[in-house]
TIBA-300755 format. One line per field, with one value per residue (C-alpha): residue in three letters; x, y negated, z. Coordinates in Angstrom, 2 decimals. Example, Ala and Ser with C-alpha at 12.3 -4.5 7.8 and 13.67 -1.06 7.14 Angstrom:
BEGIN
code	ALA/SER
u	12.30/13.67
v	4.50/1.06
w	7.80/7.14
! end
This chain:
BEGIN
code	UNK/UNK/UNK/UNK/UNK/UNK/UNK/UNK/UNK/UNK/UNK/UNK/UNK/UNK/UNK/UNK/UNK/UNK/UNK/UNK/UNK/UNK/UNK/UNK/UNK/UNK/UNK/UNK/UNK/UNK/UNK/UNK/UNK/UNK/UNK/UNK/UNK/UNK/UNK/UNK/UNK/UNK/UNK/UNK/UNK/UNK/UNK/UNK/UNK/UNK/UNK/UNK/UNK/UNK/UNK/UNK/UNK/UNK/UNK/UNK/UNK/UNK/UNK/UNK/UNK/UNK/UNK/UNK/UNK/UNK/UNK/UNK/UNK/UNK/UNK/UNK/UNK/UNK/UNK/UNK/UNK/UNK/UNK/UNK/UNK/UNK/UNK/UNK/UNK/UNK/UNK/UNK/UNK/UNK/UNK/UNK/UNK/UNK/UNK/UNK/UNK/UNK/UNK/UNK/UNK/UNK/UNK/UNK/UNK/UNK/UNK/UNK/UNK
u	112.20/113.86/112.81/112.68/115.84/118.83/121.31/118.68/120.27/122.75/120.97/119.56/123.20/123.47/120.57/121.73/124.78/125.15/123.32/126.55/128.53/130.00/129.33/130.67/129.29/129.73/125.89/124.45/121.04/120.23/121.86/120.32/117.05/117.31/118.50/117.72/120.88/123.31/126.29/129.47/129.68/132.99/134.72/134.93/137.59/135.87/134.02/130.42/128.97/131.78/133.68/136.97/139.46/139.48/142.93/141.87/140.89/143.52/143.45/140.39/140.18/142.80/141.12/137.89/139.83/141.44/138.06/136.63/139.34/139.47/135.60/135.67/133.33/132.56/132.72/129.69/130.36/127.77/129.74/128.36/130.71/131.01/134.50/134.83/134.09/136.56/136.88/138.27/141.67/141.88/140.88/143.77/146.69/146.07/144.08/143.47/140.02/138.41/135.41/132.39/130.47/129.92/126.24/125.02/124.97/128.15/130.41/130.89/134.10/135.39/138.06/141.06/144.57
v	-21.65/-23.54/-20.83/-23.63/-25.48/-25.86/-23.50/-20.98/-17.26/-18.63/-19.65/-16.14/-14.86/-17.33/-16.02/-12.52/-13.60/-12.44/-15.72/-16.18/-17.13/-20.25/-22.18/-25.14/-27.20/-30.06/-29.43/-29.72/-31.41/-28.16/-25.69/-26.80/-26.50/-23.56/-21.44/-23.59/-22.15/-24.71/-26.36/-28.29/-30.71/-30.81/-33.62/-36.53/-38.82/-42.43/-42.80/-42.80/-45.47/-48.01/-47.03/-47.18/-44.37/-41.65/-41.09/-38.52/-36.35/-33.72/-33.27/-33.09/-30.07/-28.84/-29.01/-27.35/-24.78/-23.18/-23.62/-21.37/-19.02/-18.68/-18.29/-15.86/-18.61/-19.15/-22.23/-22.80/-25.26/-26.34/-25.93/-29.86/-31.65/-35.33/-36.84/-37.46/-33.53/-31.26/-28.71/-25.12/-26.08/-28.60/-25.73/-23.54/-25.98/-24.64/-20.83/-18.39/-18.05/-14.89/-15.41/-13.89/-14.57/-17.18/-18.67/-20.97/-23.55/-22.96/-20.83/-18.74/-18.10/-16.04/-18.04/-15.76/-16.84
w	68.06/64.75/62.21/59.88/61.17/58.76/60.34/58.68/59.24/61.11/63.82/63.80/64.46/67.16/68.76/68.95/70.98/74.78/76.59/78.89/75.87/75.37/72.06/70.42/67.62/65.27/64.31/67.91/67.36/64.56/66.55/69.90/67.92/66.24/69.00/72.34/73.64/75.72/73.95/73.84/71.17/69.33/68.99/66.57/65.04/66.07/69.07/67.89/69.78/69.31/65.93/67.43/66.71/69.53/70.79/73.17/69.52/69.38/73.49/73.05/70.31/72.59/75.94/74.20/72.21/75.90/77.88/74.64/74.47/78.23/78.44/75.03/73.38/69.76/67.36/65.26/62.42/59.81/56.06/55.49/58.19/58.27/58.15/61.19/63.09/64.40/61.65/62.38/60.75/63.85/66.50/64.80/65.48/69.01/69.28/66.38/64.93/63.96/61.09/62.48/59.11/56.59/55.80/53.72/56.65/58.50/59.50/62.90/64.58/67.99/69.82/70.66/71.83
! end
């Protein structure tokens, strides 16, 4: 599946990952399709539906960065983010991240405390 997506050797990387661990994306329609493995979509600024600010934003980055540091999870992020995504500068007010490689697409990161 998704050999042609645009996460590219990313998604390969993905792939390789033990199945029982726990990923989170701002890129969750290409990652979803180019490695059919579950996900947790990180969070955005403005409520997509609506266009209102979300409030809830930085409990939210926080809420998801302690569920993936708990669960030992990883946070795939495609390099081309919109303005609104969670970047990994907002998941570091709150765990440390450890760079498991740079692509072309994105960037993959271990969640630690």
């Amino acid at each position: 599946a998704g050999h042609g997506s645009a996460l590219g050797s990313l998604a390969r990387t993905v792939r390789s990952l033990p199945s029982a661990t726990m990923i989170v994306t701002n890129a969750p329609d290409d990652a979803y399709l180019a490695t059919g493995r579950p996900l947790l979509i990180a969070p955005l600024r403005h409520v997509f539906v609506t266009g209102r600010t979300n409030h809830a934003f930085h409990r939210e980055v926080s809420d998801l960065a302690a569920i993936l540091r708990d669960r030992r999870g990883v946070l795939l992020l495609r390099s081309r983010a919109l303005v609104d995504e969670a970047t990994a500068a907002d998941f570091t007010r709150y765990v440390t991240l450890v760079d498991m490689g740079h692509y072309r697409d994105g960037g993959l990161y271990r969640v630690l405390a």
